[in-house]
C-alpha positions as CSV (number, residue, x, y, z in Angstrom):
1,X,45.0,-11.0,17.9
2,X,44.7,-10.7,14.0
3,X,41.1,-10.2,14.4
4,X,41.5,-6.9,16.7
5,X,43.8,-5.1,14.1
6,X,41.2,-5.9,11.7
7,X,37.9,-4.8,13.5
8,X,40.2,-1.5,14.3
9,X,40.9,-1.2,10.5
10,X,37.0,-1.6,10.0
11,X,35.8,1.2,12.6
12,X,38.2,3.3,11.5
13,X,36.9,3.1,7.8
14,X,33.7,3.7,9.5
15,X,34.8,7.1,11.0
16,X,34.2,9.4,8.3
17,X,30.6,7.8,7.4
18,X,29.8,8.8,10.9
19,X,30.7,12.2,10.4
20,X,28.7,12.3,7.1
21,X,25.9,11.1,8.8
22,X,25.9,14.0,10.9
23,X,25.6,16.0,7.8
24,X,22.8,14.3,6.5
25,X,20.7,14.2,9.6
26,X,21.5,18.1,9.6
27,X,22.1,18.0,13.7
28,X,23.5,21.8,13.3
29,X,20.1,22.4,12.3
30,X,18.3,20.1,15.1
31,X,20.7,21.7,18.0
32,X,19.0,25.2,17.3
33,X,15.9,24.0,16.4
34,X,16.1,22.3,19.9
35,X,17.1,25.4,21.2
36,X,14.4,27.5,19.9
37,X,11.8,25.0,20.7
38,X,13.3,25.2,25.2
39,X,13.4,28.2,24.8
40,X,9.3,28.7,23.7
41,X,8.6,25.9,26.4
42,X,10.2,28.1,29.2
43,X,8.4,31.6,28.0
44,X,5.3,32.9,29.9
45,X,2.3,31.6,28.6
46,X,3.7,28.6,26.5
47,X,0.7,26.0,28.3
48,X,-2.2,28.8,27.6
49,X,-2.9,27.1,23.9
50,X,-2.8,23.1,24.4
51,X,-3.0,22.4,20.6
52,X,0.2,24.4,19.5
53,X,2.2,24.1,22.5
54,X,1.5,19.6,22.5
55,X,2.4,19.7,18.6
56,X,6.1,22.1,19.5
57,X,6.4,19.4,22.9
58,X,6.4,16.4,20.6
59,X,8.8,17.9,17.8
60,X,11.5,18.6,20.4
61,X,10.8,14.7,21.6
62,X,11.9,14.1,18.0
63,X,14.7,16.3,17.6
64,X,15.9,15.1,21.0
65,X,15.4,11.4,19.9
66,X,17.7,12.1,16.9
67,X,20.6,13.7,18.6
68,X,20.4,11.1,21.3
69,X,20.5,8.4,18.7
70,X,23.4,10.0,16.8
71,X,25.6,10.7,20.3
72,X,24.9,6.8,20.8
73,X,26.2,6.1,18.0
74,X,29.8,8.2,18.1
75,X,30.0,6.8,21.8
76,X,29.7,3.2,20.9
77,X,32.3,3.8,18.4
78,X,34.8,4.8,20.6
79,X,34.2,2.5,23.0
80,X,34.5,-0.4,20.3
81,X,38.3,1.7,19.7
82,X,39.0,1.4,23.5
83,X,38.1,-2.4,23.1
84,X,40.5,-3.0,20.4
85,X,43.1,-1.5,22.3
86,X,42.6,-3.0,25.5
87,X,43.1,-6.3,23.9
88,X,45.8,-5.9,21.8
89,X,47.7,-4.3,24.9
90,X,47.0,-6.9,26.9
91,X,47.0,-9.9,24.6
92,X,43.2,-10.5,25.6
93,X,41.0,-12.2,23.2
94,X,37.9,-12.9,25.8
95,X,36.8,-9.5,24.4
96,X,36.2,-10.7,21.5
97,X,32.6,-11.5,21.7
98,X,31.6,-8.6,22.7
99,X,33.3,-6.4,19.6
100,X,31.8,-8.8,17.1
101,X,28.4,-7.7,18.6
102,X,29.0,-4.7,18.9
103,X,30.0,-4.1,15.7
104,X,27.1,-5.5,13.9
105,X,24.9,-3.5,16.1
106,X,26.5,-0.3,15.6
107,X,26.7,-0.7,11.4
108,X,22.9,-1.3,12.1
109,X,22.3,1.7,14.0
110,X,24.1,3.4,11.1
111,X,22.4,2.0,8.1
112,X,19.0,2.9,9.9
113,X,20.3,6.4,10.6
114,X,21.5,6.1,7.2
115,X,17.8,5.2,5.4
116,X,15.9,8.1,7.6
117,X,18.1,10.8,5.8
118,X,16.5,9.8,2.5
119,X,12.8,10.1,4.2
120,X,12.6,13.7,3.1
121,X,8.6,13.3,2.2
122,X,6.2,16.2,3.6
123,X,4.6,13.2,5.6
124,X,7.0,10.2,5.9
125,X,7.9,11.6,9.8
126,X,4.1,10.9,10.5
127,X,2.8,7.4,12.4
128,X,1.6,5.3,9.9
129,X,-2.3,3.5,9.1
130,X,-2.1,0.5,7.7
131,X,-5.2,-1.6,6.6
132,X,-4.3,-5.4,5.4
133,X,-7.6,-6.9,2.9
134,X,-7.3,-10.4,2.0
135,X,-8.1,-11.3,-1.8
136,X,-9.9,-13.3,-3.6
137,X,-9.8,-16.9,-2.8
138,X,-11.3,-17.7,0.7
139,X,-9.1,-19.3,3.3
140,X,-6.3,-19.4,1.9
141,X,-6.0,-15.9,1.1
142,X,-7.1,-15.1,4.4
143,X,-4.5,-16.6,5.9
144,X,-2.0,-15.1,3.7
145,X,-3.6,-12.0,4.7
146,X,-2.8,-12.8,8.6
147,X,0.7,-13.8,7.6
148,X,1.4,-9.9,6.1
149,X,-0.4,-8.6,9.1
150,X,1.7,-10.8,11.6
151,X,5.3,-9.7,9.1
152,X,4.5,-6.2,9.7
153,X,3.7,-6.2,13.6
154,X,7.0,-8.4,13.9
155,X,8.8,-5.7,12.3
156,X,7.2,-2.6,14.3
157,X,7.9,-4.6,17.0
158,X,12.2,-4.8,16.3
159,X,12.1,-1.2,15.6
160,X,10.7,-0.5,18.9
161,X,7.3,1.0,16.8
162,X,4.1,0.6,18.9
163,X,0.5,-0.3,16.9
164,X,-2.5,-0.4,17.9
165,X,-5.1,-2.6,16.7
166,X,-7.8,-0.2,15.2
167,X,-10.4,-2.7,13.8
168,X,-10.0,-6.9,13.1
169,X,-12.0,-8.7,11.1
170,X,-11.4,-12.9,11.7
171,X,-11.2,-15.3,8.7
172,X,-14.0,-17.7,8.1
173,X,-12.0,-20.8,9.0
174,X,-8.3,-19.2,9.4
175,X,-6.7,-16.0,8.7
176,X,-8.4,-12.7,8.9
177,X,-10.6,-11.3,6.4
178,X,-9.4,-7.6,6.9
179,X,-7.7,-5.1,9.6
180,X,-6.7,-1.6,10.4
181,X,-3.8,-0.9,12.6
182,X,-2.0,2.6,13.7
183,X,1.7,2.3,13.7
184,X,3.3,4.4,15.6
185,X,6.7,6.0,15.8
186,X,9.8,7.9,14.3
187,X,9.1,8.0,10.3
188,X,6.9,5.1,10.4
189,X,4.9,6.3,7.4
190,X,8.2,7.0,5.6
191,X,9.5,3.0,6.3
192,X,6.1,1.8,5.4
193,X,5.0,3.9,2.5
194,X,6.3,1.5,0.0
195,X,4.6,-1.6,1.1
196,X,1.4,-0.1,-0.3
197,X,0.1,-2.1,-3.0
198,X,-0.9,-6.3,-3.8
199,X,1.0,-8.6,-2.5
200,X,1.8,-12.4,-4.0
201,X,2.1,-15.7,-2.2
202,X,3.0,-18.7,-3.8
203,X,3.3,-21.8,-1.6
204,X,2.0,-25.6,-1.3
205,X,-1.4,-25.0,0.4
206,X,-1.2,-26.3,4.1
207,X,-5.0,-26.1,3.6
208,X,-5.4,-28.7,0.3
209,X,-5.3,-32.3,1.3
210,X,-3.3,-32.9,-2.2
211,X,-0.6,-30.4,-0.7
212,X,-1.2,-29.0,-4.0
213,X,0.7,-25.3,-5.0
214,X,-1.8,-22.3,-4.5
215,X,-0.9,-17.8,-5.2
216,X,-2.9,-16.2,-3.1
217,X,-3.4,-12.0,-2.8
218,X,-3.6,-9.7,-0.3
219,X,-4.1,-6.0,-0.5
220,X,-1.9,-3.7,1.9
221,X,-2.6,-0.2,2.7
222,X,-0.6,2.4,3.9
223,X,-1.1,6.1,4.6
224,X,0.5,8.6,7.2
225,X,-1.8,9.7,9.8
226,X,-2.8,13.2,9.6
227,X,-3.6,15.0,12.8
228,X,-4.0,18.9,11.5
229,X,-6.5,18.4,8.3
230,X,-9.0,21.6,9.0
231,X,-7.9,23.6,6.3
232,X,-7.6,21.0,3.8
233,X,-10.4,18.4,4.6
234,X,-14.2,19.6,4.8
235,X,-16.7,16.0,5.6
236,X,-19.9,17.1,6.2
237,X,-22.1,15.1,8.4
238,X,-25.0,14.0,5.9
239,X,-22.3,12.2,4.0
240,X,-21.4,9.7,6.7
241,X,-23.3,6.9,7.6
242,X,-22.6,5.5,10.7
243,X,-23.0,1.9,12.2
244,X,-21.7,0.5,15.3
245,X,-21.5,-3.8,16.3
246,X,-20.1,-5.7,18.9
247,X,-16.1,-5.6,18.8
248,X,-14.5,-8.7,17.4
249,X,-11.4,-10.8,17.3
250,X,-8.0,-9.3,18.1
251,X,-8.9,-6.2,18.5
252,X,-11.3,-4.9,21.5
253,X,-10.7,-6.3,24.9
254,X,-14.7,-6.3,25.8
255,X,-15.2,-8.3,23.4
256,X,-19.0,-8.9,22.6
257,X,-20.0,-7.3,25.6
258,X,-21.4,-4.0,24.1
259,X,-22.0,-2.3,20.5
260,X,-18.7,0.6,21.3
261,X,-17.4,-0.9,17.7
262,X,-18.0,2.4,15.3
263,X,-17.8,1.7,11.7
264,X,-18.1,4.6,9.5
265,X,-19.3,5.1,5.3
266,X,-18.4,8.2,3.6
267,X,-21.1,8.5,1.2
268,X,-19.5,10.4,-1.8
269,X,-16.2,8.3,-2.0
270,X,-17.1,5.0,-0.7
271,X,-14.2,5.1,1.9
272,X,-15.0,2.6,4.9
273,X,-13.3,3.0,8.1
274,X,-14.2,1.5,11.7
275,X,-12.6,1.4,14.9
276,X,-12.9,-1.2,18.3
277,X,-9.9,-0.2,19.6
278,X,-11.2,2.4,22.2
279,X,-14.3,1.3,25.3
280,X,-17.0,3.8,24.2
281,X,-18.8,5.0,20.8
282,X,-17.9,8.2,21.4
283,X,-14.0,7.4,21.3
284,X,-14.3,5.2,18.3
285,X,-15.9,7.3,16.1
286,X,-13.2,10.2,16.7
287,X,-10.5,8.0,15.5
288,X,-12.7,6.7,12.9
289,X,-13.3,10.7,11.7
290,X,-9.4,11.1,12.0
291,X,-8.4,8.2,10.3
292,X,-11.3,8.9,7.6
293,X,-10.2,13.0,7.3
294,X,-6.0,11.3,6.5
295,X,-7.7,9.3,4.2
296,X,-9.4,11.8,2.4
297,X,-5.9,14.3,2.8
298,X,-4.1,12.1,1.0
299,X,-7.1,11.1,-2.0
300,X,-6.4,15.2,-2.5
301,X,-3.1,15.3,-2.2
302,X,-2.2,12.6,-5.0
303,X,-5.1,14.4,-7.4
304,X,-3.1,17.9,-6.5
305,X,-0.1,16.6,-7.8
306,X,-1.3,14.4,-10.2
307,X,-1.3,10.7,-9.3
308,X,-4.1,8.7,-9.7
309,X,-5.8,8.0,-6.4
310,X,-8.2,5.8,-7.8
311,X,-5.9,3.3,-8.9
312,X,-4.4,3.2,-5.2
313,X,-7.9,2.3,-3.9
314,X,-8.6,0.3,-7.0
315,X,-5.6,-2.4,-5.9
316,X,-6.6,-2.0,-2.3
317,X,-10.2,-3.1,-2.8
318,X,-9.3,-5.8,-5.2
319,X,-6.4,-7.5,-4.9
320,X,-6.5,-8.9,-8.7
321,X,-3.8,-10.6,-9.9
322,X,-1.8,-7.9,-12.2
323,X,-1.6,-5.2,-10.1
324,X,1.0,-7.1,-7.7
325,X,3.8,-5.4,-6.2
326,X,5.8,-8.5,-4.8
327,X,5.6,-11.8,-5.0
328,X,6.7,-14.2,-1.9
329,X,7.7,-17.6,-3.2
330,X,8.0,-20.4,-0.6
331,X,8.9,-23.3,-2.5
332,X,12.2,-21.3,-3.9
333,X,12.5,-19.6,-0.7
334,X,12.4,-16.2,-3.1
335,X,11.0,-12.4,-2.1
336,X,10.8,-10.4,-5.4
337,X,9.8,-6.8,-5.6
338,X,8.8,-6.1,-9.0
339,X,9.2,-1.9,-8.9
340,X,12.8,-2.3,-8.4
341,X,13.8,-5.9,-10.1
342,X,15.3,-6.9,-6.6
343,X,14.9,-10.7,-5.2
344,X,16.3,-12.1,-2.0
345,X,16.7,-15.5,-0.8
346,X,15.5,-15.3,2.7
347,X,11.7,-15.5,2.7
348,X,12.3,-16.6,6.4
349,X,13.7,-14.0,7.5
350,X,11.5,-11.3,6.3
351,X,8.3,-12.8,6.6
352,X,9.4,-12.5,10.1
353,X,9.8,-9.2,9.7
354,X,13.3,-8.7,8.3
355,X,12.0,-6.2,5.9
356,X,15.2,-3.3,6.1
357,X,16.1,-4.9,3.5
358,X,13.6,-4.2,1.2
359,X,12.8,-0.9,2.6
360,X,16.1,0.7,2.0
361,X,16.1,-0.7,-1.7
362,X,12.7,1.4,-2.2
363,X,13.9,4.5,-0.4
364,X,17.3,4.4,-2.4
365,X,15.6,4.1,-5.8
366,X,12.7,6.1,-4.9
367,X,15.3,9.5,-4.2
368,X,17.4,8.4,-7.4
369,X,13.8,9.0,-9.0
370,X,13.1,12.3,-6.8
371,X,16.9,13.5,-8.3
372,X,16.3,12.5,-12.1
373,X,13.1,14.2,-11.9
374,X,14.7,17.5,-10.7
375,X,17.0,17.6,-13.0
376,X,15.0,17.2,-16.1
């Protein structure tokens, strides 16, 4: 019954990170937020504006997520107590099974609470657009490309994130050439902000008869959706260009039935975006304006406060070799991220979207950097 004393040992050092957390999520702040927000729902005249009150019904979806997740949390805890206890009272050890899995699940649900405290961005509670661009170097790049697009699905998918396929281009032999997807969900852009940037494969080709070793690039790009860009983003119409085609591949469930596919050129930038996800022109080229006005948002945002955009768009259209951001080594079974020096051993596991990982690495150093800043 050794192990019971010790798992009661281990939740009981987990206690007071618990009641940090708390802190850090700020659910003082989120109960009377929550309270304000039922409040304006239940006042006359709340439904007369659609835009405002839709925006205030899906904050208090958030807020109400949160608190839910956190009250979870403290309840698993003490039923985890109540397990110890049970057993050791009874000399049972069939629970055991159960404690071990709960456990691990519970310091999961606390590390993830734990990583969305340091999401603090003006935008990283936003869903999230993410367009994948394989480099140079045909099919195999294109199929490296695929590989990224399937690692980041997988892991939208074990965070219980929804996408949505927004535009699919297919590989020439294998792979896929380029896509857009929408992910959506609780501070998707702030999970996914630091996967922007050229990504590395190193592997024995599966496509070279003389199983010879091949690097291949692939562009990802990622950049919160913004929904409320009127006073910030002017496009006028004579700089689009717009072309529409027959949907294609993944994305588009009428396939090559009709030209609904919108694909839209903004003229002064050279920003492309296109959509197939939606039946009719007319749909398509809405999100294709919305996902083209974020674009443009956040080109203005990083010249506001002084980063250099083009470089961003630079390493998205080009994939070239020095402008890497990780490297994914299969033949040493090796992920490397070169911002932050860090390299684990379990390509595997994150190429099937294991990438928390990673993700909380960037968010850690990435406040430390917020912090030294201040202070200086």
């Amino acid at each position: 019954m050794i192990e019971f004393e010790e798992y009661k040992l281990k939740l009981n050092d987990l206690k007071p990170k618990l009641e940090a957390l708390a802190a850090s999520l700020n659910l003082d702040r989120v109960r009377n937020e929550l309270e304000r927000f039922h409040a304006m729902q239940e006042a006359p005249g709340f439904w007369d504006d659609p835009d405002r009150s839709q925006k205030i019904v899906v904050q208090t979806k958030l807020l109400e997520a949160k608190l839910e997740k956190y009250h979870a949390m403290t309840a698993q805890m003490e039923d985890l107590l109540t397990i110890c206890e049970m057993a050791l009272e009874e000399n049972d050890d069939s629970m055991l099974p159960e404690l071990q899995e709960g456990f691990e699940e519970l310091s999961q649900r606390m590390e993830e609470a734990r990583l969305e405290t340091l999401l603090t961005g003006e935008h990283d509670g936003n869903n999230a657009l993410m367009s994948f661009h394989a480099g140079a170097g045909g099919t195999e790049a294109q199929d490296w490309c695929q590989m990224l697009y399937r690692m980041y699905t997988r892991w939208a998918e074990r965070h219980g994130f929804t996408y949505k396929i927004l535009d699919y281009l297919e590989g020439d032999e294998a792979g896929l050439k380029s896509a857009d997807i929408m992910i959506e969900g609780p501070n998707a852009y702030g999970f996914l902000k630091g996967e922007n940037g050229v990504h590395r494969l190193v592997r024995v080709s599966p496509f070279d008869a003389n199983a010879r070793r091949q690097t291949s690039f692939a562009a990802v790009e990622v950049i919160p959706e913004i929904t409320d860009t009127s006073n910030d983003v002017e496009i006028r119409p004579e700089d689009i260009e717009m072309q529409v085609y027959r949907a294609s591949g993944a994305g588009g469930q009428h396939v090559n039935k009709t030209s609904s596919a919108v694909r839209l050129i903004h003229k002064p930038s050279g920003i492309v975006v296109a959509c197939q996800e939606e039946r009719s022109q007319v749909q398509n080229r809405e999100k294709c304006m919305r996902m083209l006005a974020s674009k443009l948002y956040e080109i203005e945002e990083a010249r506001v406060s002084g980063e250099v955009s083009g470089m961003r768009r630079s390493q998205v259209g080009t994939g070239m070799r020095n402008e890497r951001i990780r490297t994914y080594n299969f033949p040493q079974g090796r992920v490397t991220d070169h911002r932050i020096g860090l390299t684990l051993y379990k390509i595997d596991a994150i190429m099937d979207g294991g990438l928390d990982e990673l993700m909380d690495a960037l968010a850690t150093a990435d406040q430390a950097e917020k912090l030294k800043n201040s202070q200086n």
